[in-house]
DOSE-824659 format. One record per residue (C-alpha): residue number from 1; x, y, z. Coordinates in Angstrom, 1 decimal, decimal comma, always signed. Layout:
BEGIN
node seq->NUM&c1->X&c2->Y&c3->Z
...
# end
This chain:
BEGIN
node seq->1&c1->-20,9&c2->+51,9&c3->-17,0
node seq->2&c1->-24,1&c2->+50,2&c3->-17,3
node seq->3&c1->-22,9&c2->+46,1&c3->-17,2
node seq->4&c1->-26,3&c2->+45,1&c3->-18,4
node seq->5&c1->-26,3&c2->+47,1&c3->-21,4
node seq->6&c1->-22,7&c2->+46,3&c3->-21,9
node seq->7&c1->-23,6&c2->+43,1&c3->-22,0
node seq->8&c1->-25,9&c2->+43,2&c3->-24,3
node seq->9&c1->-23,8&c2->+45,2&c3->-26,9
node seq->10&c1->-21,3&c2->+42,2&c3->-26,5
node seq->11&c1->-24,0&c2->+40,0&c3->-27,5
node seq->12&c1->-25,2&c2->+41,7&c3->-30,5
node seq->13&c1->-21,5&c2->+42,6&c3->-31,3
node seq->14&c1->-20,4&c2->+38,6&c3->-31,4
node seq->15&c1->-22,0&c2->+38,4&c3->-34,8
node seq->16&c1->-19,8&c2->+40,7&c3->-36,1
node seq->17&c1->-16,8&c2->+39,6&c3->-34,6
node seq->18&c1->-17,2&c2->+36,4&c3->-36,1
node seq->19&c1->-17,8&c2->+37,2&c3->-39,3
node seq->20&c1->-14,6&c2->+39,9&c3->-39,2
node seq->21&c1->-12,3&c2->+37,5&c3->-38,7
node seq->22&c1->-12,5&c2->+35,8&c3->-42,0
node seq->23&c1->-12,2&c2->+38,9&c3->-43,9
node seq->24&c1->-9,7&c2->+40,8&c3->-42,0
node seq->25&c1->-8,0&c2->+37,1&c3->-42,0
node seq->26&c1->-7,5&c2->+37,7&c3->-45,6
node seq->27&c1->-6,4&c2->+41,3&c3->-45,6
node seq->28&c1->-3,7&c2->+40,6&c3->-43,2
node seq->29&c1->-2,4&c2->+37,9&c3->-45,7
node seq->30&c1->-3,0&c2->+40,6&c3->-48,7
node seq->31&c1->-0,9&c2->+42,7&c3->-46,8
node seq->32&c1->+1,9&c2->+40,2&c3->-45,9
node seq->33&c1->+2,0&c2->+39,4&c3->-49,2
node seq->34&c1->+2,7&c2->+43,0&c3->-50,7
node seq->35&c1->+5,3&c2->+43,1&c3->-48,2
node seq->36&c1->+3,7&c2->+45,1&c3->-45,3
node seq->37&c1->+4,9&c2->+44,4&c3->-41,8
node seq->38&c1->+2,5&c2->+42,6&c3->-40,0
node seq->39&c1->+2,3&c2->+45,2&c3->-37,0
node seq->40&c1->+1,6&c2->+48,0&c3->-39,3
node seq->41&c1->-1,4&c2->+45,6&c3->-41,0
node seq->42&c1->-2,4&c2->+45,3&c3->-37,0
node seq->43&c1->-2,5&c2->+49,0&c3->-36,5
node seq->44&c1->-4,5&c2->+49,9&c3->-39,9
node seq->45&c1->-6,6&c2->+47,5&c3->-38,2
node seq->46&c1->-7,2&c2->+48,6&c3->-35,0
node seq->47&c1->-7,5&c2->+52,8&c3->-36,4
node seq->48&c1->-9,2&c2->+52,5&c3->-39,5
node seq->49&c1->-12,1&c2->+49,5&c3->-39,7
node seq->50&c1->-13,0&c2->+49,6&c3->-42,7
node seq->51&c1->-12,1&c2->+46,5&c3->-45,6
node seq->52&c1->-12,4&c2->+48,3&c3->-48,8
node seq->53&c1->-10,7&c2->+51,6&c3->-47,5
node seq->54&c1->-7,7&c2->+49,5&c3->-45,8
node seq->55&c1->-7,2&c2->+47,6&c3->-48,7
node seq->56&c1->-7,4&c2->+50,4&c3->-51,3
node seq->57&c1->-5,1&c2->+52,4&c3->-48,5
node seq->58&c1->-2,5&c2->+49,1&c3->-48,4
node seq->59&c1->-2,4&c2->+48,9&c3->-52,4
node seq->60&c1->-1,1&c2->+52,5&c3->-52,3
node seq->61&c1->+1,5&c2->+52,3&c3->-49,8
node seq->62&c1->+2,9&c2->+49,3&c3->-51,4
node seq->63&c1->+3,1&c2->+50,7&c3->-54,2
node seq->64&c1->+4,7&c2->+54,1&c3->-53,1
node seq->65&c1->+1,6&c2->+56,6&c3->-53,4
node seq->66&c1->+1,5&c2->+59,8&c3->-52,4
node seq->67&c1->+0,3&c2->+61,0&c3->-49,0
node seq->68&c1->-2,4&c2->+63,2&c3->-51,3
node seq->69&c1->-3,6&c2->+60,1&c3->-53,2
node seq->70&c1->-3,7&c2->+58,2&c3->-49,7
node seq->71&c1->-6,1&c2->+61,1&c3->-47,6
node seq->72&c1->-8,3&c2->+61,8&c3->-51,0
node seq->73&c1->-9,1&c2->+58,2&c3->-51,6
node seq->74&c1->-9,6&c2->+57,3&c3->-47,6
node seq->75&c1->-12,2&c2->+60,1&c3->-48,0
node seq->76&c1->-14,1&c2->+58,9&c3->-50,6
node seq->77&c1->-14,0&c2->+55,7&c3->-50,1
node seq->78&c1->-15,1&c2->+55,9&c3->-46,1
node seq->79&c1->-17,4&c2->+59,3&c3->-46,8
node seq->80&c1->-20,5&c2->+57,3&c3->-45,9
node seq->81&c1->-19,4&c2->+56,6&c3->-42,1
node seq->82&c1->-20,2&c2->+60,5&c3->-41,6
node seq->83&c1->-24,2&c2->+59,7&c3->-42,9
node seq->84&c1->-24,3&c2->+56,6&c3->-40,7
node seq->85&c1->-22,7&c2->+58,5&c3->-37,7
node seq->86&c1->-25,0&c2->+61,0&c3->-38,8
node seq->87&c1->-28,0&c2->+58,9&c3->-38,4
node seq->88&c1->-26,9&c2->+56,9&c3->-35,3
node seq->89&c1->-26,7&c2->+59,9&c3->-33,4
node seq->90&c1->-30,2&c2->+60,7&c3->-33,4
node seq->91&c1->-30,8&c2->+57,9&c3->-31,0
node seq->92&c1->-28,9&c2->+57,9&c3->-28,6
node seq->93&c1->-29,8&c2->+58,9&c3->-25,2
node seq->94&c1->-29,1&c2->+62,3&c3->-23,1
node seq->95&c1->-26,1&c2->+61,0&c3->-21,6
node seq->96&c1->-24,0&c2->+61,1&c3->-24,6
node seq->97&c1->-22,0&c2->+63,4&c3->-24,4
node seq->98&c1->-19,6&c2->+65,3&c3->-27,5
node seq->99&c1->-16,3&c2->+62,9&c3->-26,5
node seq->100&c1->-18,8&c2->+60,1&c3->-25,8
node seq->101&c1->-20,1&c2->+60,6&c3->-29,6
node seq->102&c1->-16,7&c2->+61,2&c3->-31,0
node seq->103&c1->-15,4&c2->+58,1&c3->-29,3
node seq->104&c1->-18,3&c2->+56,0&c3->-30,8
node seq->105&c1->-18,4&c2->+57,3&c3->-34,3
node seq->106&c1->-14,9&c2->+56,0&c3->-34,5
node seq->107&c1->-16,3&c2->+52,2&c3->-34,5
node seq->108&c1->-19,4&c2->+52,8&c3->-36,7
node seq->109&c1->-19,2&c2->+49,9&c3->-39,7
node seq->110&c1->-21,9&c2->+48,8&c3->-42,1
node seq->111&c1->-22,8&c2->+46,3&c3->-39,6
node seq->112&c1->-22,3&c2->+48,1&c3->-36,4
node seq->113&c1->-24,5&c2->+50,5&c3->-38,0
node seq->114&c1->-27,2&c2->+48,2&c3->-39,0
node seq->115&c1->-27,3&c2->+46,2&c3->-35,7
node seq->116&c1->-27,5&c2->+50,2&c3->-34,0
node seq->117&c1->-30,8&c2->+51,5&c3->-35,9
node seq->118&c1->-32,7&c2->+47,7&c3->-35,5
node seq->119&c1->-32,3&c2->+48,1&c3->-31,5
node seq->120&c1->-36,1&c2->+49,3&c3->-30,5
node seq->121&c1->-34,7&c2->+51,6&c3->-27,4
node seq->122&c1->-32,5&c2->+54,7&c3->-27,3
node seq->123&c1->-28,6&c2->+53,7&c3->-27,8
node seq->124&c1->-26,4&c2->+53,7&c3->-23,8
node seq->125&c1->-22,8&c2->+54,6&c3->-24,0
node seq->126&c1->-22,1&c2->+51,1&c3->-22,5
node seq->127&c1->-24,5&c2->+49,2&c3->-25,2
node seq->128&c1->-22,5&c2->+51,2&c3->-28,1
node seq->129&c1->-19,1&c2->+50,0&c3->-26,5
node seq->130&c1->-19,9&c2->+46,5&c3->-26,2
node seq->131&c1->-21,4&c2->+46,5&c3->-29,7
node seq->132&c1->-18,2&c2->+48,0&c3->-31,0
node seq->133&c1->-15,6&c2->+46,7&c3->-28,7
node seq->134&c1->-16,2&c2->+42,6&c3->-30,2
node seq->135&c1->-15,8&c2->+44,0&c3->-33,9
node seq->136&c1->-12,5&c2->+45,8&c3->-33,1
node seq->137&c1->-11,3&c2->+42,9&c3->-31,2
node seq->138&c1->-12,1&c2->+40,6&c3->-34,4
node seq->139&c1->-11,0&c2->+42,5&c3->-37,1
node seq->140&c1->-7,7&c2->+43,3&c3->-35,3
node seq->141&c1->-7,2&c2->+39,9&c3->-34,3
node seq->142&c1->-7,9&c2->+38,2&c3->-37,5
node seq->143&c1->-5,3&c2->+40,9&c3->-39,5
node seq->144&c1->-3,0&c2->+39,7&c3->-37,1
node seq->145&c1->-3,8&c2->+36,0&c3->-37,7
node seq->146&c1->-3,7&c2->+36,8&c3->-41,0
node seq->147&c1->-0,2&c2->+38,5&c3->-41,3
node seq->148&c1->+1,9&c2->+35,8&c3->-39,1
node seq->149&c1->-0,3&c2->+33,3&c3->-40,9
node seq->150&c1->+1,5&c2->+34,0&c3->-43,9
node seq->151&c1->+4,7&c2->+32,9&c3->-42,8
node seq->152&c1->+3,4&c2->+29,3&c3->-41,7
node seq->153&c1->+1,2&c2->+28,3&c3->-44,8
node seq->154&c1->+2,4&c2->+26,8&c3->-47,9
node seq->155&c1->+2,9&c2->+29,5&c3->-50,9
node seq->156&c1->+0,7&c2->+27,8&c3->-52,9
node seq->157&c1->-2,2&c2->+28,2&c3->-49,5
node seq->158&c1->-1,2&c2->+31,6&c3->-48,8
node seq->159&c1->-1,1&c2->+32,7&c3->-52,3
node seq->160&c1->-4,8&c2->+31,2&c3->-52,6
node seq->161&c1->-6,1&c2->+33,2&c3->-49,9
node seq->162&c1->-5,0&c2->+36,2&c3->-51,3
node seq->163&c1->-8,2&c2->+36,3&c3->-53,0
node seq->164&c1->-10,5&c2->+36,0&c3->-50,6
node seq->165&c1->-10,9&c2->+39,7&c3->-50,1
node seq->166&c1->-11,9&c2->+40,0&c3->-54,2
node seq->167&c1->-14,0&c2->+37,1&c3->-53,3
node seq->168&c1->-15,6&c2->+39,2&c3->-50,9
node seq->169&c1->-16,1&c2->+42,2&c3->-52,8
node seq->170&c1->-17,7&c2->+40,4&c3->-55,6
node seq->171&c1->-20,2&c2->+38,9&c3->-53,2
node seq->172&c1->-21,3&c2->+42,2&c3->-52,1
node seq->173&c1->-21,9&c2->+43,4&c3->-55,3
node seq->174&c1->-23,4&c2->+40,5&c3->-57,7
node seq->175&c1->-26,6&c2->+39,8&c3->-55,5
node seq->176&c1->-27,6&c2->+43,7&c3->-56,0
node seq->177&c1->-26,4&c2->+44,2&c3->-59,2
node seq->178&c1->-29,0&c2->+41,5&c3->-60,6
node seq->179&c1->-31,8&c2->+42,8&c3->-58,6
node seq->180&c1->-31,4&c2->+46,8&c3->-59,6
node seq->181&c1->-30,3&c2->+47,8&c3->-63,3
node seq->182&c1->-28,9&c2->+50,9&c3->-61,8
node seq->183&c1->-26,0&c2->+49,1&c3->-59,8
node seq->184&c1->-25,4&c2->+46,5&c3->-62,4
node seq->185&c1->-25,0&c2->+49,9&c3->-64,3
node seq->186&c1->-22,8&c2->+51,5&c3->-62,0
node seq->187&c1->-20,9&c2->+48,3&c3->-61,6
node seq->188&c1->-20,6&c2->+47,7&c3->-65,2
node seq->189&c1->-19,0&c2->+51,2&c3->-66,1
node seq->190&c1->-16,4&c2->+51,2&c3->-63,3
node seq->191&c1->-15,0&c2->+47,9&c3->-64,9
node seq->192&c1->-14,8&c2->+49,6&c3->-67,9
node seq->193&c1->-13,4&c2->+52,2&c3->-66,6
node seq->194&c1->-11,0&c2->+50,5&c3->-64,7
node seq->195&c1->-9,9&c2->+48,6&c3->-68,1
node seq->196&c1->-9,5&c2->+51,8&c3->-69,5
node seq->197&c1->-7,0&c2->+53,0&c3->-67,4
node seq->198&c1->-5,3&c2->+50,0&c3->-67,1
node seq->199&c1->-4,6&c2->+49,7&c3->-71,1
node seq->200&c1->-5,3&c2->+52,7&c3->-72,9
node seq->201&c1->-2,2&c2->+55,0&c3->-73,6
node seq->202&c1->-1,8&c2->+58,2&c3->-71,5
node seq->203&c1->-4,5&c2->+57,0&c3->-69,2
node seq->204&c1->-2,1&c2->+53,9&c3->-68,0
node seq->205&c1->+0,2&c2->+56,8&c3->-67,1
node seq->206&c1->-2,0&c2->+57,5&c3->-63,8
node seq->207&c1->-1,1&c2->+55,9&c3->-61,1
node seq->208&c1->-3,3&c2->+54,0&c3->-59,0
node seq->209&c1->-4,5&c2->+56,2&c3->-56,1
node seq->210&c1->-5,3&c2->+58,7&c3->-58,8
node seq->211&c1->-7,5&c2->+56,5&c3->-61,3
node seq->212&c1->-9,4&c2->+54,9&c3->-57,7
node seq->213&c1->-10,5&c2->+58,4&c3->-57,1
node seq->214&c1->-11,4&c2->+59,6&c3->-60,9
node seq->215&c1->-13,5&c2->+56,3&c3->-61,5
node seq->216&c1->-15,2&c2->+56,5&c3->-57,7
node seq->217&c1->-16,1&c2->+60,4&c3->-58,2
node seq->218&c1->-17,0&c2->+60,0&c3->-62,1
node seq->219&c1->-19,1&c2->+56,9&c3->-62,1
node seq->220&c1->-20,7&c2->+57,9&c3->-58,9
node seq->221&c1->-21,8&c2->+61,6&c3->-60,2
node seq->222&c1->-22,8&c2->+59,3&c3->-63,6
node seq->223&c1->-24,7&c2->+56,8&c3->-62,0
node seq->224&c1->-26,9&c2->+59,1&c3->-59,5
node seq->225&c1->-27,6&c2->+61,5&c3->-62,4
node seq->226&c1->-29,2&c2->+59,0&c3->-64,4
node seq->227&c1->-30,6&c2->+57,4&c3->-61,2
node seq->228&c1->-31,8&c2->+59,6&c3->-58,6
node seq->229&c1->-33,4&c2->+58,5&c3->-55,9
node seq->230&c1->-37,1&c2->+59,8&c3->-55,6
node seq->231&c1->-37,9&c2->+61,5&c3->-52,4
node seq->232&c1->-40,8&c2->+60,1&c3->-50,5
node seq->233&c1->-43,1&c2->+62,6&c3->-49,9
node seq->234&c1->-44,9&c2->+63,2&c3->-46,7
node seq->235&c1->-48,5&c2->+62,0&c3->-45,6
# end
């Protein structure tokens, strides 16, 4: 282990960290609040890392969904993390080796990513574990603030943060969808969508693992049909 370079992950990694515990903070209270032991909010935590997919993934077991509707929407939900993996493994250096890869593809997040491809030098084992090792800690840690939290605030507090997660999400998405028709597009029909199987007959019959993965795999195919993305072509 190279301390220097471990080091430094830990440094770049603090960022990230920080900014975890506020939103895993507020998933741990969502899943308090559907009535998800707090340890089993820990361990989605600490195995999965990913917001969207563990909050899509706690909606279903609290409401009973199948084990199909669970692995189907954790797939499409999280399918980008094999492109990021993907891409992050072309720079690290010779001493990566297969376990060493597979053991660092596990921690790879939007942001880890990010932080990853805007380091000038060839990626160490020991810089990828510090750089992953301060989200974990964060996001775990603030799920489990989040859960016993729960059961020391006021309803009324509690209850409020509940939404902090939406909050989140609708952060992500309003600053792109006014700058690029095609994700206010994209945006636009999966609300619709989502409306529509929420109130129209027959389609309110499907549950809700089922109508996350119909609207995800419709209004994405939709959305990139009418949108491609041009290739750049080579000098």
């Amino acid at each position: 282990m190279n301390t220097k370079e471990f080091k430094e992950g830990i440094r770049d990694g603090l960022p990230i960290c920080l900014g975890y515990i506020s939103v895993s903070m507020a998933f741990g209270l969502s899943a308090a609040k559907m009535g998800i032991p707090v340890w089993t909010a820990v361990l989605m935590s600490l195995t999965n890392l990913t917001s969207a997919g563990q909050f899509a993934g706690a909606t279903l077991l609290a409401t009973h969904g199948t084990y199909l509707e669970l692995t189907i929407s954790m797939l499409i939900i999280n399918i980008r993390y094999f492109l990021m993996s993907l891409s992050v493994s072309q720079k690290v250096d010779k001493e990566f080796t297969t376990g060493r890869r597979l053991a660092a593809s596990f921690g790879i997040t939007d942001e880890v990513f990010a932080v990853s491809m805007q380091r000038r030098k060839e990626l160490s084992f020991s810089y990828m574990t510090g750089l992953i090792l301060t989200p974990v800690l964060g996001w775990t840690g603030g799920t489990l603030l989040g859960g016993v939290a729960t059961s020391l605030l006021p309803e009324a507090l509690s209850d409020a943060m509940g939404i902090a997660l939406y909050g989140m999400f609708i952060a992500i998405i309003v600053p792109p969808a006014r700058e690029h028709k095609n994700v206010m597009f994209a945006v636009l029909l999966a609300i619709l969508a989502s409306c529509a199987f929420t109130y129209l007959p027959v389609l309110n019959n499907v549950s809700g693992g089922w109508s996350v993965i119909i609207i995800t795999v419709v209004v994405s195919a939709i959305a990139a049909f009418l949108f491609p993305v041009k290739e750049e072509e080579d000098d």
